[in-house]
N, CA and C of each residue as an Amber inpcrd file, in Angstrom:
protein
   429
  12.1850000  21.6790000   2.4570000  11.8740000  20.6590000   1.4690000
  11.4660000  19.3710000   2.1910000  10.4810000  18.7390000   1.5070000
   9.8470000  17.6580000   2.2660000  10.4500000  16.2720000   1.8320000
  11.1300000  15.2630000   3.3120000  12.0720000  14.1790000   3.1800000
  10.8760000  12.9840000   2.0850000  11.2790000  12.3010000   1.7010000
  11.0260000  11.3350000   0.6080000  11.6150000  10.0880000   0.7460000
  10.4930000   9.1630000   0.7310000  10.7630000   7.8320000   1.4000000
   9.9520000   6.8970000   0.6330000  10.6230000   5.4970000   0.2330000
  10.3800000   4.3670000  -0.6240000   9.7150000   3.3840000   0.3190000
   8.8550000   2.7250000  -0.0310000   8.6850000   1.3450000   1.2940000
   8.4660000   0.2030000  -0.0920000   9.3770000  -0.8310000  -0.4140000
   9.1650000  -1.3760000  -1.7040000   9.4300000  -2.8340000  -1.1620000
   8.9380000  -3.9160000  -1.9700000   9.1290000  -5.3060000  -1.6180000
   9.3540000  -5.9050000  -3.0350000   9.9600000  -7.0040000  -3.2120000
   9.5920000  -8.0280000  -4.0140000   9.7950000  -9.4210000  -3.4900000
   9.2430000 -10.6900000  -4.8440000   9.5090000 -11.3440000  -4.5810000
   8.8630000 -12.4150000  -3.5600000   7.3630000 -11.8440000  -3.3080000
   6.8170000 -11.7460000  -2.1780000   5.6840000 -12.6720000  -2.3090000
   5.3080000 -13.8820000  -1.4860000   4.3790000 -14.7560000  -1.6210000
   2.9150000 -13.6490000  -0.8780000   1.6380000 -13.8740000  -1.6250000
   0.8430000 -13.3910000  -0.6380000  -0.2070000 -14.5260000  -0.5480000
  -0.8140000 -13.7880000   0.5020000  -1.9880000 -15.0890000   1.0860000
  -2.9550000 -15.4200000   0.8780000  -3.6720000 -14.3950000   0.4330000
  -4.9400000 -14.3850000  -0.1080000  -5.5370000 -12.7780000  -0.5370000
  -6.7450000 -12.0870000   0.1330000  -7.2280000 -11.1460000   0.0400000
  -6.2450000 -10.3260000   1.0540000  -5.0210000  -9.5190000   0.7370000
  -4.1670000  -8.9970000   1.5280000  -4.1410000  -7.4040000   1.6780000
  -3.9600000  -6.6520000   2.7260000  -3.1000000  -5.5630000   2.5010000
  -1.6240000  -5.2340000   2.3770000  -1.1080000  -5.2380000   1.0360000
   0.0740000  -5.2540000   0.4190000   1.4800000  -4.4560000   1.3150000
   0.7510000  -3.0280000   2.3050000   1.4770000  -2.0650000   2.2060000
   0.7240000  -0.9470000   3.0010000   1.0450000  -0.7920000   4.3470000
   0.3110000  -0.0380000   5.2940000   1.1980000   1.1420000   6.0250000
   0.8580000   2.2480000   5.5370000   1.4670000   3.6550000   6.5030000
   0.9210000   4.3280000   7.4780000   0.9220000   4.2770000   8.5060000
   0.1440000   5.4630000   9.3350000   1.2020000   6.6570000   9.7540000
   0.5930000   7.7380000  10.0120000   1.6850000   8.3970000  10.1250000
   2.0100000   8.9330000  11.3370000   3.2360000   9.1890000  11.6990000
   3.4040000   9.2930000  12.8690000   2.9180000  10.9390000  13.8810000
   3.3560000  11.6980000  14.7930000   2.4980000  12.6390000  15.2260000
   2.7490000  13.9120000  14.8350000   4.1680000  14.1350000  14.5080000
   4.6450000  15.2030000  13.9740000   4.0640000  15.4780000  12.6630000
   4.4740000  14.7740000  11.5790000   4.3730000  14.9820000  10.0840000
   3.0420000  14.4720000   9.5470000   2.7260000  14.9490000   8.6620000
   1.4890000  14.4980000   7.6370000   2.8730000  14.1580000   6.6980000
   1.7010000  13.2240000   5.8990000   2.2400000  12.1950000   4.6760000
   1.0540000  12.2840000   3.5030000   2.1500000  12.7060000   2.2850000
   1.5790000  12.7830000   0.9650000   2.1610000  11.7390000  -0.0080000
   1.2340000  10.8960000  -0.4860000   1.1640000   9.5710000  -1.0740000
   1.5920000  10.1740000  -2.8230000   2.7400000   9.6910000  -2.8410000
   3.4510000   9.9720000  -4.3530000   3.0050000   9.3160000  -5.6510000
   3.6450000   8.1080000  -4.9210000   3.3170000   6.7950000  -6.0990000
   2.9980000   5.5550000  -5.8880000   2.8040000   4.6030000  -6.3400000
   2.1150000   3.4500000  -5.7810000   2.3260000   2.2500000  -6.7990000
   2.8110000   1.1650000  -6.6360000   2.7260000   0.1680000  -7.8260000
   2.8590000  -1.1040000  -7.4980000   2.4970000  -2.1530000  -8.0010000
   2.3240000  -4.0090000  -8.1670000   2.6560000  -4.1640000  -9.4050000
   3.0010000  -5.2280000  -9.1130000   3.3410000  -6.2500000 -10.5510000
   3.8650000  -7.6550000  -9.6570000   3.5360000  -8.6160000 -10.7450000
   4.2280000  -9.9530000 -10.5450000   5.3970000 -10.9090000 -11.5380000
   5.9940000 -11.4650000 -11.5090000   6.7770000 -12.1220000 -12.0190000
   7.0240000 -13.4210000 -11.8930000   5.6530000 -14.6510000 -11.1570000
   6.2110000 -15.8500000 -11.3290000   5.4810000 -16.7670000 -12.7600000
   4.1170000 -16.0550000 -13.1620000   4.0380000 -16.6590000 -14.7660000
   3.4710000 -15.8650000 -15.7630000   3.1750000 -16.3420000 -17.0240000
   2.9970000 -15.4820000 -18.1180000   1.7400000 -15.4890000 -18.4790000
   0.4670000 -16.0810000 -17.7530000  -0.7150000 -16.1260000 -17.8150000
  -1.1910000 -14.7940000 -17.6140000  -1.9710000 -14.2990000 -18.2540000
  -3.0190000 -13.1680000 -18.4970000  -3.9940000 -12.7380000 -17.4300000
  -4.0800000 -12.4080000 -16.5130000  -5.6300000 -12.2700000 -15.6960000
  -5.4870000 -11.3350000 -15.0670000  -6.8730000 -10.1420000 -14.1970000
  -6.8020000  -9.3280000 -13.8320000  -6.6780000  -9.3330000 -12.6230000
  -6.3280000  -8.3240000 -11.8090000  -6.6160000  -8.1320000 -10.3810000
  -7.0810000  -7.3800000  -9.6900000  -7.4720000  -7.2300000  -8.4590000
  -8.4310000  -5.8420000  -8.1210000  -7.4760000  -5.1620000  -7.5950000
  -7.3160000  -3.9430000  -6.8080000  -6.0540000  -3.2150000  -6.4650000
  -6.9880000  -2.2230000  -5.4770000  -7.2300000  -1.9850000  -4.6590000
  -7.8150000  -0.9280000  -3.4530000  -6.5410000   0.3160000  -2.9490000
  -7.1270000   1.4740000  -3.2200000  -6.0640000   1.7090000  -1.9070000
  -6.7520000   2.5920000  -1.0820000  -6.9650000   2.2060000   0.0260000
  -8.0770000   3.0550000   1.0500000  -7.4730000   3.1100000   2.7010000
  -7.8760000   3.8440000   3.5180000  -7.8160000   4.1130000   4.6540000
  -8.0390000   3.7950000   5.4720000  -7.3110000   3.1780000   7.0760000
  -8.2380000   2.3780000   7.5880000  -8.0160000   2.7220000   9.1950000
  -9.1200000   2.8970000  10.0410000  -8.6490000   3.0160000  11.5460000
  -8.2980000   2.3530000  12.3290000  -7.9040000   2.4610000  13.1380000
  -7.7260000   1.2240000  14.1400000  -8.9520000   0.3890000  14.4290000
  -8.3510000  -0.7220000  14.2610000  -7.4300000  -1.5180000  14.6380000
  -6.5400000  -2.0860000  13.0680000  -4.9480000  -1.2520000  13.2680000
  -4.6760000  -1.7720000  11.9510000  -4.0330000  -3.2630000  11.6410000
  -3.6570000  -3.2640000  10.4600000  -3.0980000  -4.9370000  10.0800000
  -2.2690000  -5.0090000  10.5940000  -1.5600000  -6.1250000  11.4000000
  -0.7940000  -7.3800000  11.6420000   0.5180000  -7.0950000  10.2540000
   1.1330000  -6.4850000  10.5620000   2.1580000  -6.1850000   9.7370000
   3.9610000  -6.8630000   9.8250000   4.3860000  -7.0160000   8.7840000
   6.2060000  -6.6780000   8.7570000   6.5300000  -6.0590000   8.8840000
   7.3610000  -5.2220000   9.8630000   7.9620000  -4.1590000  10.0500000
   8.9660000  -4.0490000   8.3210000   9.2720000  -2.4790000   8.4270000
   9.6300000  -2.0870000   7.3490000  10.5240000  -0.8090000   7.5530000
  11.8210000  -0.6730000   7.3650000  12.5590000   0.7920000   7.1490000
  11.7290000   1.6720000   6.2060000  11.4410000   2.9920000   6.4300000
  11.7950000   3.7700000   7.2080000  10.7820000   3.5250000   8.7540000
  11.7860000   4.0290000  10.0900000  11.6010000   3.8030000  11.1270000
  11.0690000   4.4530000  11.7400000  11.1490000   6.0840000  11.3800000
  10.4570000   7.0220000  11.8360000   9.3590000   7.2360000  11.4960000
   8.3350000   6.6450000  10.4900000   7.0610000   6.2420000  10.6510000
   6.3080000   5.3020000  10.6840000   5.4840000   4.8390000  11.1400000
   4.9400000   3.3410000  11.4810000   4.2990000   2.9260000   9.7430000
   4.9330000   1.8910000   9.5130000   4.8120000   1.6200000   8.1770000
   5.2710000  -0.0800000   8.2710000   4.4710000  -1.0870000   7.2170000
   4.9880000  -2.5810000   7.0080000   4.5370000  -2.7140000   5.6690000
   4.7920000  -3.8670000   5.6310000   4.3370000  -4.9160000   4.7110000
   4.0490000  -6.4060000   4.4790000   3.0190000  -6.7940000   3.5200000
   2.1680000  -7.9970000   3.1950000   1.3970000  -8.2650000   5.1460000
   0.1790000  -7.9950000   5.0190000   0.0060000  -8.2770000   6.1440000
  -0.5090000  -9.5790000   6.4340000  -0.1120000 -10.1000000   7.4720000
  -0.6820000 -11.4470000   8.0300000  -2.0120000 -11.8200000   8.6260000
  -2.6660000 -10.1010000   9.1770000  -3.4500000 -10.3870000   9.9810000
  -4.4570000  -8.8000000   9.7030000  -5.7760000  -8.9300000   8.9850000
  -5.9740000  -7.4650000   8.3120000  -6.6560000  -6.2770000   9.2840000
  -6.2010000  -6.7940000  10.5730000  -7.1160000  -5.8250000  11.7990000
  -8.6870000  -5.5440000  12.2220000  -8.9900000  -4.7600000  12.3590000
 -10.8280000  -4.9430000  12.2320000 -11.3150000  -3.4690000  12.4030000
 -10.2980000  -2.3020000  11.8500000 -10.7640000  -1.0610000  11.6500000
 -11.0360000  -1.3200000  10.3960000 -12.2140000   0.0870000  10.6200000
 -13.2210000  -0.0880000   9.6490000 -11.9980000   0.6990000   8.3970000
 -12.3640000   0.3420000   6.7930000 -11.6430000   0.3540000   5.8440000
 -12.6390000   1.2220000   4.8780000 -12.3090000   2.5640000   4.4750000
 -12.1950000   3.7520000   3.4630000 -11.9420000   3.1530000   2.1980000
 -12.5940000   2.9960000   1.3680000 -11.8480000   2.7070000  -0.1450000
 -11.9990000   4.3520000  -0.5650000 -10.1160000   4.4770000  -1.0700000
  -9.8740000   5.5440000  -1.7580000  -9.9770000   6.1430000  -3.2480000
  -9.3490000   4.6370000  -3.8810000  -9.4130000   4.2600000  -5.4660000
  -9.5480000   2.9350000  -5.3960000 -10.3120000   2.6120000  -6.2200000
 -10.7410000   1.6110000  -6.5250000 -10.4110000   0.7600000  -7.8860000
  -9.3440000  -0.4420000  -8.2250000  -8.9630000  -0.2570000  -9.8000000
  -8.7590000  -1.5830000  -9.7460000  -8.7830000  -2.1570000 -10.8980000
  -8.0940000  -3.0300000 -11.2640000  -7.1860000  -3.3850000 -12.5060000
  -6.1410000  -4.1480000 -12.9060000  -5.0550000  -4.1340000 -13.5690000
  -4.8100000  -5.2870000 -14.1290000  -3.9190000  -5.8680000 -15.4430000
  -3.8140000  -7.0270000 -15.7800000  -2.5030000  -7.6570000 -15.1720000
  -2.5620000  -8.7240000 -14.6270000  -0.9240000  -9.0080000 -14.2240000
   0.1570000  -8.5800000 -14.8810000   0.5170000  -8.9440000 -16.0490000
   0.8630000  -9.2330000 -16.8980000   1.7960000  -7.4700000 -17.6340000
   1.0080000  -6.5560000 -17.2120000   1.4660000  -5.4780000 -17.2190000
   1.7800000  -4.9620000 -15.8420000   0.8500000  -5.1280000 -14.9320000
   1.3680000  -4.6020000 -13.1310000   0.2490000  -3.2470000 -13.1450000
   0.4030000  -2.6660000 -12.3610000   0.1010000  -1.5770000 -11.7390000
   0.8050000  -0.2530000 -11.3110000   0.1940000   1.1970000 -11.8960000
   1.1400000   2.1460000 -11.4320000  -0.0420000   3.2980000 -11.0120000
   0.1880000   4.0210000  -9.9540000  -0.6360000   5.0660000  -9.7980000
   0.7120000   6.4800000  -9.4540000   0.4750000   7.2300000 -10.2230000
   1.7260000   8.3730000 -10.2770000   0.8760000   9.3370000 -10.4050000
   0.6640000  10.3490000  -8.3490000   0.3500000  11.4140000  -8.8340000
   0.2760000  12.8000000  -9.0070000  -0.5330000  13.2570000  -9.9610000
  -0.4510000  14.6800000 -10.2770000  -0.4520000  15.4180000  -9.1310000
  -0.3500000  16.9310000  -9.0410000   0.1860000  17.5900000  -7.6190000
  -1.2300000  17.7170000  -7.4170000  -2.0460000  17.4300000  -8.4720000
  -3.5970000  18.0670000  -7.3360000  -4.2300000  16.3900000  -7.3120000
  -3.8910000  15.5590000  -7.3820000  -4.1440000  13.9110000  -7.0380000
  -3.3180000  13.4250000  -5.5920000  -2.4680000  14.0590000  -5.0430000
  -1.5480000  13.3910000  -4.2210000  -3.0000000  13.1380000  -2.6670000
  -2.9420000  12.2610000  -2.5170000  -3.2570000  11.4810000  -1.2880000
  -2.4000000  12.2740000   0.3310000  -3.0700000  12.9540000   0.9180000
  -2.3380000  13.8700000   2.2310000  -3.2060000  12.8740000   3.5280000
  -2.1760000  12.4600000   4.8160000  -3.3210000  12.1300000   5.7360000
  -2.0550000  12.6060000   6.7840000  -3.2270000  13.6230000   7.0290000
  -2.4760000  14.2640000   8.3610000  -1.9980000  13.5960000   9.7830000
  -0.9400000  14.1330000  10.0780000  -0.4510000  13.6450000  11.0870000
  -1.3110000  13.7550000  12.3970000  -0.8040000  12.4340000  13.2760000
  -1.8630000  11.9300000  14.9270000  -3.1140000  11.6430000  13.9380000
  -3.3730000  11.3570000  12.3030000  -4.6280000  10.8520000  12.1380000
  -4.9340000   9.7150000  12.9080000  -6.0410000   8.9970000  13.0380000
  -6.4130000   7.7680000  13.3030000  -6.6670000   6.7820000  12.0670000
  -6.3260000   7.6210000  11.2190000  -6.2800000   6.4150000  10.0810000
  -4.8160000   6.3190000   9.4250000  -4.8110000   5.3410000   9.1620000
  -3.5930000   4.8610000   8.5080000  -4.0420000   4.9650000   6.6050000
  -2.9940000   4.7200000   5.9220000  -3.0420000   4.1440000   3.8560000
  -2.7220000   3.0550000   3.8980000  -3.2420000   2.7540000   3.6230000
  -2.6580000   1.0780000   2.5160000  -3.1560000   0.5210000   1.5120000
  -2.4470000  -0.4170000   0.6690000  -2.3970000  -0.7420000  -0.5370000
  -3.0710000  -2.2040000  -0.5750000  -4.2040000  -2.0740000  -0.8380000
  -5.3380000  -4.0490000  -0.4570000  -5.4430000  -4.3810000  -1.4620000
  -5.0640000  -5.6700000  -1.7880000  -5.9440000  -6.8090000  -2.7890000
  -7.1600000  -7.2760000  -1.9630000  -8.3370000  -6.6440000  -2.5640000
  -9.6190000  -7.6590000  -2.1060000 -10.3530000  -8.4800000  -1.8660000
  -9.2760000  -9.5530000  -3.1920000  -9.2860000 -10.5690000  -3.9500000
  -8.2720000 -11.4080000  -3.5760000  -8.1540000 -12.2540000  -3.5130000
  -6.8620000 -13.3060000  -3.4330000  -6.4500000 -13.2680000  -5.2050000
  -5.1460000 -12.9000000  -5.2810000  -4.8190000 -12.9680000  -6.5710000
  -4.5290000 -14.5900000  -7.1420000  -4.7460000 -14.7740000  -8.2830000
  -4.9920000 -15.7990000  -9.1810000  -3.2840000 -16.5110000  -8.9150000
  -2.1680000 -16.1200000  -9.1770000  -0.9530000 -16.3450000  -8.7080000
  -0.3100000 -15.8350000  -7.1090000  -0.2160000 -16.4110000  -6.4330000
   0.2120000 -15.8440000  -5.3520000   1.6400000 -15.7250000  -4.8560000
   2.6710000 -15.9990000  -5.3990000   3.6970000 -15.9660000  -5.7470000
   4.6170000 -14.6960000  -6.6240000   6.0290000 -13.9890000  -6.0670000
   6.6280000 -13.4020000  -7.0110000   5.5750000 -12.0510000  -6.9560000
   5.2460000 -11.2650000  -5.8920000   4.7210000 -10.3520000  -6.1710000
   6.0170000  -8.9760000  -5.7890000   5.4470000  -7.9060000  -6.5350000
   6.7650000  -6.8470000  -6.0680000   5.6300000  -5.6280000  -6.1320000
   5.8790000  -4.7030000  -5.3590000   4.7880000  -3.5510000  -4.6140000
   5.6980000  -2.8670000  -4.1520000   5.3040000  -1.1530000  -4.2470000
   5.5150000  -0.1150000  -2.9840000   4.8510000   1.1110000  -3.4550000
   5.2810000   1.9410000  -2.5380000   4.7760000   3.2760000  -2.2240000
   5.7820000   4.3900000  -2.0750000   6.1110000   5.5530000  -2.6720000
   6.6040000   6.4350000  -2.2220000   5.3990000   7.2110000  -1.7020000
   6.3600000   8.0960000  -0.9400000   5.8960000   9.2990000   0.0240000
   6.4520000  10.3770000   0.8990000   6.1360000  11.5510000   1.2240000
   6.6470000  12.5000000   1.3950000   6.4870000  13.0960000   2.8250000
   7.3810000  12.9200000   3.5820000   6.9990000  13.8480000   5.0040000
   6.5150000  15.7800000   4.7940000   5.9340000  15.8080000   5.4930000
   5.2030000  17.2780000   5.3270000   5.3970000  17.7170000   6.8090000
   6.2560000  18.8790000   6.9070000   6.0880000  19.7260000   7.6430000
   6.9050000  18.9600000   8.9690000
């Protein structure tokens, strides 16, 4: 059975056009992308946001380290790297409700292990509030 792992934040100021939430995986295991979600909570204003979640090679983002340890994984990045960037899905969402991507067994996101690309979760956009954001990702070790 394949281990299952949360990488979640809140509460979280961001900076501008960010990557929220970056996994690469480590050499042993491939990683299958479960679920995925944003939302904010510092006001009650209405507006949309863009939401990316795509693939990216080295050179990756300037990250927060993040538990779990056994795969290279952070969050809100500081610094967005300069590998070239895969858009996977492409969406956008109203604040005000957040964001959820939950998926089906033939939707799940797989990136094999020793890839050279990493997942992560990008705003493209500098969001309209930058304040009070809460994000993560489940995911599944394989094999």
């Amino acid at each position: 059975m394949a281990r299952e792992y949360t990488i979640s934040s809140a509460g979280i100021t961001i900076a501008g056009a960010t990557t929220l939430i970056f996994l690469n995986p480590g050499t042993t295991c491939s990683i299958e992308i479960l679920r995925m979600w944003v939302s904010q909570s510092a006001n009650n204003t209405s507006a949309q946001q863009r939401i990316q979640v795509e693939t990216q090679v080295t050179v990756f983002p300037t990250l927060t380290t993040f538990t779990p340890a056994k795969l290279k994984c952070g969050i809100n990045a500081s610094a967005e790297g300069a590998g070239a960037k895969t858009v996977i899905l492409d969406d956008a969402f109203n604040v005000l409700n957040g964001w959820l991507w939950v998926a089906t067994p033939r939707e799940t996101i797989i990136i094999p292990a020793s890839s050279a690309s990493g997942i992560g979760l990008y705003f493209p956009v500098a969001p309209a509030t930058l304040t009070n954001w809460a994000f993560g990702l489940t995911f599944a070790e394989l094999g």
